[in-house]
C-alpha positions in Angstrom: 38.9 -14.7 -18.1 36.6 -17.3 -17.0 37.1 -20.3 -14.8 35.2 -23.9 -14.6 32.8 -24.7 -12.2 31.1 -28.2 -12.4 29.6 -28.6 -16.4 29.6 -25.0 -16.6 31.9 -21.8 -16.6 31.4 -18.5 -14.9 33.5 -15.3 -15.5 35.3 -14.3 -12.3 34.1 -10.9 -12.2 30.8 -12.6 -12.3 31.4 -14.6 -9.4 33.4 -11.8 -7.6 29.6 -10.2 -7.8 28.2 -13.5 -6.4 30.9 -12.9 -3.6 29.5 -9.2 -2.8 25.9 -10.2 -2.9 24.8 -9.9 0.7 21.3 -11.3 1.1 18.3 -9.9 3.1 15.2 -11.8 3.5 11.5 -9.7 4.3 9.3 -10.7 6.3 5.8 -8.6 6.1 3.2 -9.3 9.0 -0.1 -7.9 9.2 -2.1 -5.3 7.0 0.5 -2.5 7.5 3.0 -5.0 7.0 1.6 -6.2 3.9 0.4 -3.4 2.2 3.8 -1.6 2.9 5.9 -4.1 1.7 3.4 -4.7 -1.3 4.4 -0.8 -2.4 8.5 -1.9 -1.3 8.4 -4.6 -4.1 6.9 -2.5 -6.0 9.5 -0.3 -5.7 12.1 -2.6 -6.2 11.4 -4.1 -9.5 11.2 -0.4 -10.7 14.4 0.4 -9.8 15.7 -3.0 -11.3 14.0 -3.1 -14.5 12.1 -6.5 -13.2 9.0 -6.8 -14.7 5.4 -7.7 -13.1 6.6 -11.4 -14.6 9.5 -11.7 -12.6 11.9 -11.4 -15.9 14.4 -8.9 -16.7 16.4 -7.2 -19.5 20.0 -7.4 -20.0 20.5 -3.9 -20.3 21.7 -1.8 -17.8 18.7 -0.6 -15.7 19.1 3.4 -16.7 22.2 3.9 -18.4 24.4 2.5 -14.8 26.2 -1.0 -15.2 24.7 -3.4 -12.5 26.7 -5.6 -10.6 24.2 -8.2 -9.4 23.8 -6.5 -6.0 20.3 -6.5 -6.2 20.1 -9.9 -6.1 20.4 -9.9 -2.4 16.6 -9.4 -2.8 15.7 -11.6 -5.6 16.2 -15.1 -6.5 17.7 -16.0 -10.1 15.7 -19.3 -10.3 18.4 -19.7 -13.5 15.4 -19.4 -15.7 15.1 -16.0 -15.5 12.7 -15.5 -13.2 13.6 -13.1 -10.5 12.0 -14.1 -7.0 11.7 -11.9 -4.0 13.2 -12.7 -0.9 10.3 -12.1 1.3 7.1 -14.1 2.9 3.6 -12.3 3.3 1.8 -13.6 6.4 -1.8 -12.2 7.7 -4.7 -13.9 9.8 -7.5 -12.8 7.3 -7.0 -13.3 3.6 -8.3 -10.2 2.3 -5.0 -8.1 1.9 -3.1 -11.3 0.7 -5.6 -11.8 -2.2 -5.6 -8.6 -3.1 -1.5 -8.9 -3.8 -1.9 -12.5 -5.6 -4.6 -10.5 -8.1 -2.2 -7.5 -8.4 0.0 -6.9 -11.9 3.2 -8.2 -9.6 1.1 -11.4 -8.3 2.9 -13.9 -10.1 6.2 -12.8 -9.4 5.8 -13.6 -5.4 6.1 -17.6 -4.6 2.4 -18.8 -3.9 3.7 -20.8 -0.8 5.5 -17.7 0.9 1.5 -16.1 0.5 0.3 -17.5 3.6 -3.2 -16.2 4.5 -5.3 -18.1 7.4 -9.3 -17.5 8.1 -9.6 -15.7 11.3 -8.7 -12.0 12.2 -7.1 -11.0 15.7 -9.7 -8.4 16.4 -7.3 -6.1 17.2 -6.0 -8.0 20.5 -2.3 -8.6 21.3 -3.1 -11.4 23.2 -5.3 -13.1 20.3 -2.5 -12.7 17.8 0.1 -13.9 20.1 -2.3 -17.2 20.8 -3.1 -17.5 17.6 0.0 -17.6 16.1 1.1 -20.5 18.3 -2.5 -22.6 18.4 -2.8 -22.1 14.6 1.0 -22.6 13.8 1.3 -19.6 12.1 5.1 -18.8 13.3 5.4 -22.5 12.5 4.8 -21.7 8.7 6.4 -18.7 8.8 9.7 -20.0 9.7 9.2 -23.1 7.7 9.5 -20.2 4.6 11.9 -18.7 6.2 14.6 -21.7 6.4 13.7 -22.3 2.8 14.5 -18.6 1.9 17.5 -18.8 4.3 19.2 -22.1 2.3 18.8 -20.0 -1.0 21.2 -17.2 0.7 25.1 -18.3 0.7 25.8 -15.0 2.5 23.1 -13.7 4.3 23.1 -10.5 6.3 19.5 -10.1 7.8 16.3 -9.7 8.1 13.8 -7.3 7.8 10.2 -7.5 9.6 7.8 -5.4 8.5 4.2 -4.6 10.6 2.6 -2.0 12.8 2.1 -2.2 16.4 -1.3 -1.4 17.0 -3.1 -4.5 15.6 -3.9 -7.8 16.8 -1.9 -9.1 14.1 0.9 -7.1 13.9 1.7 -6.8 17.3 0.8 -9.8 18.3 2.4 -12.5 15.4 4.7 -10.1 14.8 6.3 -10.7 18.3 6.0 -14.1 18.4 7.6 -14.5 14.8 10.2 -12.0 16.0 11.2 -14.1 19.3 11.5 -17.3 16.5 13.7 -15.0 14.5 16.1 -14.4 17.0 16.2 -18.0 18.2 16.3 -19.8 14.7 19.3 -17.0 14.2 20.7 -15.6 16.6 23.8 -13.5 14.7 21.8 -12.2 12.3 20.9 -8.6 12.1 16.9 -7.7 12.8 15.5 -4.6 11.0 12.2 -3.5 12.0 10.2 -1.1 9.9 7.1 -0.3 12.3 4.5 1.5 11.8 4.0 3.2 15.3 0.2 4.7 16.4 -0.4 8.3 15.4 -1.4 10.8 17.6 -4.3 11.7 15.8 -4.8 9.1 13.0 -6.3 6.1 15.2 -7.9 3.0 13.7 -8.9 1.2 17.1 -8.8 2.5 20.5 -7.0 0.0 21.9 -4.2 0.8 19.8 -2.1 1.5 23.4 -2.6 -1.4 24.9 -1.0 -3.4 21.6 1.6 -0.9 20.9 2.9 -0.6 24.6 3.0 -4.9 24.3 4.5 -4.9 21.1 7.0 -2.1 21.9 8.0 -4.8 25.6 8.6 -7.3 23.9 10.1 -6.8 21.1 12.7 -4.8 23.5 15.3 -7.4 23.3 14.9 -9.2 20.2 15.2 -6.5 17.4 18.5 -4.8 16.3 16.7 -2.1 14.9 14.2 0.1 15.1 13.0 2.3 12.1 10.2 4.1 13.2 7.6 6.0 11.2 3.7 6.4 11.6 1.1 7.4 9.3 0.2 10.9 10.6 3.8 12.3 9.8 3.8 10.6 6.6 -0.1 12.0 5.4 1.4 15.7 6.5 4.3 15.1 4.2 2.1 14.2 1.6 -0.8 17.8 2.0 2.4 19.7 2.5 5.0 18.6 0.4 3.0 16.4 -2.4 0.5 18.9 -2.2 -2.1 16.2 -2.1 -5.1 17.1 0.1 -6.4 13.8 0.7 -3.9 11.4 0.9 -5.1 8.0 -0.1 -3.2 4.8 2.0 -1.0 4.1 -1.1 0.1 7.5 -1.9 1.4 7.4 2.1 2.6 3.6 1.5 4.5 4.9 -1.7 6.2 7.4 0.7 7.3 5.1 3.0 8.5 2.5 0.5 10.7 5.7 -1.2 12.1 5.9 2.2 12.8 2.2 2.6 14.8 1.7 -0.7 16.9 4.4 0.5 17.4 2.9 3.7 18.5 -0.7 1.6 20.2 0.8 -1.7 23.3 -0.1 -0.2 22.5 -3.5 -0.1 21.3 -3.5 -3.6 23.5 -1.2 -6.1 27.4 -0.5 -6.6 28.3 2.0 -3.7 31.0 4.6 -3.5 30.7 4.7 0.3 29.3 1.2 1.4 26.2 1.1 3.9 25.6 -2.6 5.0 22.9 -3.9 7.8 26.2 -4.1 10.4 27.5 -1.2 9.7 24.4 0.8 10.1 23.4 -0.7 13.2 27.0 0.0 14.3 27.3 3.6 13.9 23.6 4.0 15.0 23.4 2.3 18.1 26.0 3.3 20.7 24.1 1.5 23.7 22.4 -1.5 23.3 18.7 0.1 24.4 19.3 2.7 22.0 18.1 1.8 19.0 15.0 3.6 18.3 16.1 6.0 14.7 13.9 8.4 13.4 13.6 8.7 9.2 13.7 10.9 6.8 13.1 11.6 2.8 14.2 14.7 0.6 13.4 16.0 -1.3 9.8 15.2 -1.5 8.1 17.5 -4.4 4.8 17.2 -6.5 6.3 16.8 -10.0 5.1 19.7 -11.6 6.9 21.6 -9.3 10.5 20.1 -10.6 11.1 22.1 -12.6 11.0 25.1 -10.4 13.8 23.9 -8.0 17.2 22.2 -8.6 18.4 20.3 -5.1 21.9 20.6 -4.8 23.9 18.0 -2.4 23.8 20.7 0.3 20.6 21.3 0.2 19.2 18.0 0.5 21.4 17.4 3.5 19.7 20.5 5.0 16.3 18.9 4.3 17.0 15.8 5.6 17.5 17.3 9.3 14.5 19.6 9.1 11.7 18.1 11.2 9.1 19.1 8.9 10.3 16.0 6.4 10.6 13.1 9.2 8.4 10.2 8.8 7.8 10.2 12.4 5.6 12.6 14.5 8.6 14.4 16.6 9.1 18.0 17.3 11.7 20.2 18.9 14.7 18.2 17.2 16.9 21.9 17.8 15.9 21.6 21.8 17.2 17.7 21.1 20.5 15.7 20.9 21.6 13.7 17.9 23.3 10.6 19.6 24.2 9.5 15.7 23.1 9.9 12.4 23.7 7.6 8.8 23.1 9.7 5.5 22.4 8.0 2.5 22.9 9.2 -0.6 21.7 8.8 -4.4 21.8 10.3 -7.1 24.7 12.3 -9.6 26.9 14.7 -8.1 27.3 16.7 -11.3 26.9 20.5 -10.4 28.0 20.3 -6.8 31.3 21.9 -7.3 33.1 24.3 -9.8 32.0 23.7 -13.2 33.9 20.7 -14.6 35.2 20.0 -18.2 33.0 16.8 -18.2 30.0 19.0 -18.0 29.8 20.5 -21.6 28.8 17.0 -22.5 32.3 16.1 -24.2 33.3 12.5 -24.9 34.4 12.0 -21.5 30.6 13.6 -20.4 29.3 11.5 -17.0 26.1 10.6 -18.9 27.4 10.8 -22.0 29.2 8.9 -24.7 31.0 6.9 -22.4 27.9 6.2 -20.4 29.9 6.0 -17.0 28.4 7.9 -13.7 29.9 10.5 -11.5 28.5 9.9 -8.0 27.5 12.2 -5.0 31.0 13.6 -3.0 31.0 12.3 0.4 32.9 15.3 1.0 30.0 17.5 -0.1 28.2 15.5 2.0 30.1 16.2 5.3 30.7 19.4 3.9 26.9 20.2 4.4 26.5 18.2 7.6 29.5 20.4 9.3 27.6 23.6 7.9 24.5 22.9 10.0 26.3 22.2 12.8 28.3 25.2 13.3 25.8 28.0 12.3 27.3 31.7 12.0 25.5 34.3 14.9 22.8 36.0 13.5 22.1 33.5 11.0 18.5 32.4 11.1 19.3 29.0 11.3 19.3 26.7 14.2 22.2 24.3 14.3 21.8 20.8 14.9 23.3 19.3 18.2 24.6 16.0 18.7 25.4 14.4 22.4 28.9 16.6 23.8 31.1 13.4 23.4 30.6 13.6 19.6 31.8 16.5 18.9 33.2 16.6 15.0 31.9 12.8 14.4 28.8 10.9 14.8 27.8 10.7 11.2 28.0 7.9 9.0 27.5 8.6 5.3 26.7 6.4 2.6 27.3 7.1 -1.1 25.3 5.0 -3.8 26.4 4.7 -7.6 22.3 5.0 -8.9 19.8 7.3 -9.9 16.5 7.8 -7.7 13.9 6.0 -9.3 10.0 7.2 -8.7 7.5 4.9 -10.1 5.3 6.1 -12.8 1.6 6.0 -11.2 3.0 8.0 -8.2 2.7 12.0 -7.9 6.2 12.6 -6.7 8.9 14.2 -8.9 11.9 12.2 -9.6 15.0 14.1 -8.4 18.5 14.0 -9.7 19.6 13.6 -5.6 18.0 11.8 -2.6 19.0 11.4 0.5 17.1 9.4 3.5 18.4 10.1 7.4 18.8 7.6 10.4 18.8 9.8 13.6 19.2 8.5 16.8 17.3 11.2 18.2 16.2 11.9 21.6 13.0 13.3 20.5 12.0 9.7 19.6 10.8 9.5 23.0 7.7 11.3 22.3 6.5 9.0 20.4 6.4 6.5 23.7 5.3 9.3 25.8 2.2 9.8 23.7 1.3 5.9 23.8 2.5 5.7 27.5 0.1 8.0 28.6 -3.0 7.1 26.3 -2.3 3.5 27.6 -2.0 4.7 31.6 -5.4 6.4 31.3 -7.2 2.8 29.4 -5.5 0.9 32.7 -6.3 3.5 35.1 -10.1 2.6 34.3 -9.0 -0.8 33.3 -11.4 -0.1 30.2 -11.4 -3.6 27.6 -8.8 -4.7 30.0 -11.5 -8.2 30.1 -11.1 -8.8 26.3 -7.5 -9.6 26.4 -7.8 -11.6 29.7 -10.2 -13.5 27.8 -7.9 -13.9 25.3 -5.5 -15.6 27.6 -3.6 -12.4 28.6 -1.3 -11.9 31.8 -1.7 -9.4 34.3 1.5 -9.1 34.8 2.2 -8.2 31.3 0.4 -4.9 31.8 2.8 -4.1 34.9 5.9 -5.2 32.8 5.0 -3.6 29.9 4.7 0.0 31.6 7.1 -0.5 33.3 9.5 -1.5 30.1 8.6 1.5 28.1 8.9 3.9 31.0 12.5 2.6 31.6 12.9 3.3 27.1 11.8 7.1 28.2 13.8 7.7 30.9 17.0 6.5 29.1 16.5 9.0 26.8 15.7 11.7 29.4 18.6 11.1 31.1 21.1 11.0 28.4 19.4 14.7 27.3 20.1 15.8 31.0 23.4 14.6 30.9 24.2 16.4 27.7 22.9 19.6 28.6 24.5 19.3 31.8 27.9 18.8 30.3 27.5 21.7 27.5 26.9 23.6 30.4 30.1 22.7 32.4 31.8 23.0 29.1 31.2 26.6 28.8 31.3 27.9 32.1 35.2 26.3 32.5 37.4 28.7 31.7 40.1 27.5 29.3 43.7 26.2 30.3 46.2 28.7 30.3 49.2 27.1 28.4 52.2 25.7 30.0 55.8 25.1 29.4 56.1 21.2 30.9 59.6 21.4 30.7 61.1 23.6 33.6 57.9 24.0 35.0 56.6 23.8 38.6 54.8 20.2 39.0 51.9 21.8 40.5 51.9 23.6 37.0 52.4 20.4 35.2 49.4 18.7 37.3 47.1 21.9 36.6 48.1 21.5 32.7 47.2 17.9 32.7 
């Protein structure tokens, strides 16, 4: 059936898609930023049989029907060009022109390319000036309202950059503190790029990272943090690569990204939106720092050697060796909450089904329809690593006391996992990415706490970003801001330990008959 709209007619399951479609707009800042969400696009078109032109086939992408979700990141300009939803800002031009030469240059509208002529050397302060005496967060936004009157339902944002530039840090809190303004009920993902322990580009890296991390405190809904020296050990150890070039790493992250928004983008079983994640991720308002995760990550001739079941990916995406962030001890830690994604066919979880042998009614088969992941596998797997049999040389994973038998949001998407062709990883039947609101996220401020108290302590290149109109205060605040992030965390660690503690040395209540019973008996059974 079809109904009329204006001159021309649209199907109503057509528009019931329309009416689904939740838009997301991207915002990449910076080299990190840029380069990242270069390999996210990338990614994208990939996945949704978009080609370097910006057209698209028909047919559905991989044997699965689409339902125009992925729309939420590209235009239909109604000539079937397919636009992304995203502007590319940097001070210095190089990384820009390296996109607009790239295979996927023309697809990307030239006007949401903005490159400007001078670089900010690596200074908070200078990218923070910069980006108001220049008007760069003037252009920025003016893309931005253009995107947003494109959307008629849109969800969010997401801000892509690192926080140890100039640029990054710097423009990307100023374009941040416009984001919030402009919008104020719209959701704010941030995928940052946090400073590595060992991987270091500049050394004042602490000073721009404790900034960013200040100031960004209270405008950003969500944190998604990863850094570089956690993703180039995934890649020696799991990619068996042993020297990791920046887009092999970039490639990582954007794997880990699309599992993060294939939600927003394909038919779901078990829906995953930006509110719902941010929901069931952040409890308290200042806790919203998530670690990541990706499996199964696998060099591809190595695929055919091991065959991930749904339980076993789940088991992989809480082992620390596969987060995208450097944290360790997550068994000595406290899960406040966690959000598995899923993707991928759930044939060969179970008992063996009829379906299987390939019949007419076959999942892939005749009928070409597509028998997604059980959420109940799923929580199946998640409940079997938290309560670990004794003597088992497992360690189970521990969430805060109070969320006991929950904490877990899971969501279940109708699509295959798509690797692009010129990268090294094995395409799986199943992935899975994890969002843990981890308490071992904290090291991560600890490290750049400490590297940025001995800098101040000598007050070493403290004059360059004075020069560049920098505050003193800021430098008090900012400590002070980031130790206040760690000690939140600290304390909610004490206070589970604290209660497991209490919980097992309480002896249990005996049981009592309320009726005909003493009231002191009724008060202890209470």
């Amino acid at each position: 059936s079809s109904i009329q709209v204006g001159r021309g007619s649209r199907s109503v399951s057509a528009l019931w898609s329309m009416a689904k479609v939740k838009e997301c707009v991207c915002v990449h800042i910076g080299q990190a930023g840029c380069q990242v969400g270069f390999r996210c696009w990338e990614l994208f078109t990939t996945e949704h049989g978009i080609q370097p032109d910006g057209t698209r086939t028909n047919d559905p992408f991989d044997g699965i029907p689409d339902d125009g979700a992925y729309q939420g990141f590209f235009h239909d300009t109604g000539t079937g060009q397919h636009v992304p939803r995203s502007i590319f800002v940097d001070t210095e031009p190089s990384v820009i022109d390296d996109i607009r030469i790239s295979s996927m240059g023309n697809m990307f509208h030239p006007d949401s390319m903005l490159a400007f002529k001078k670089d900010a050397r690596n200074n908070y302060f200078e990218g923070r000036r910069m980006a108001a005496e220049l008007r760069i967060s003037d252009a920025v936004m003016d893309r931005v309202r253009l995107a947003m009157d494109l959307c008629s339902n849109a969800q969010g944002f997401f801000v892509f950059h690192s926080f140890g530039g100039g640029t990054g840090s710097g423009v990307g809190v100023k374009i941040l503190d416009d984001l919030r303004d402009l919008f104020p009920k719209k959701s704010i993902i941030q995928p940052v790029i946090y400073p590595s322990k060992s991987y270091s580009s500049t050394i004042v890296e602490p000073y721009n990272c404790i900034f960013a991390t200040h100031e960004s405190r209270e405008t950003v809904d969500l944190s998604l943090m990863m850094d570089n020296e956690a993703a180039y050990n995934v890649c020696k150890k799991n990619l068996q690569l042993k020297n990791p070039h920046f887009k092999d790493v970039n490639r990582l992250l954007a794997q880990c990204i699309s599992g993060c928004t294939g939600p927003l983008r394909y038919e779901t079983e078990l829906n995953a939106t930006l509110d719902e994640i941010r929901c069931n991720l952040v409890p308290v308002k200042g806790f919203r720092y998530p670690i990541m995760c990706l499996a199964p990550v696998r060099h591809r001739e190595r695929k055919s050697h091991e065959k991930f079941k749904t339980a076993e990916v789940v088991a992989e995406l809480f082992d620390e060796k596969n987060l995208l962030c450097d944290c360790k001890g997550l068994d000595g830690n406290r899960y406040l909450a966690a959000v598995v994604m899923m993707r991928g066919e759930g044939r060969g979880d179970g008992p063996p089904d009829p379906e299987d042998a390939g019949g007419p009614t076959s999942t892939m088969g005749m009928s070409g329809t597509f028998k997604p992941i059980s959420a109940n596998a799923v929580m199946s797997a998640i409940n079997s690593l938290r309560h670990v049999e004794k003597g088992s040389h497992k360690r189970p994973i521990k969430f805060v006391p109070w969320m006991e038998g929950s904490g877990v949001k899971i969501g279940i998407v109708k699509a295959h996992p798509v690797v692009p062709p010129n990268f090294i990883m094995a395409k799986p039947e199943r992935q899975g990415v994890m969002l843990g609101n981890n308490t071992a996220v904290r090291q991560l401020f600890a490290r750049q706490y400490i590297r940025y108290l001995r800098l101040m302590y000598h007050k070493a290149y403290i004059w360059q970003f004075m020069e560049a109109s920098g505050e003193e205060d800021l430098f008090l605040e900012a400590r002070e801001s980031v130790r206040d992030i760690m000690d939140m965390y600290e304390d909610l660690m004490k206070q589970s330990v604290d209660a497991e503690n209490e919980a097992q040395e309480q002896p249990p209540l005996r049981e009592v008959k309320l009726f005909g019973a003493s009231q002191r008996e009724r008060e202890r059974a209470r």
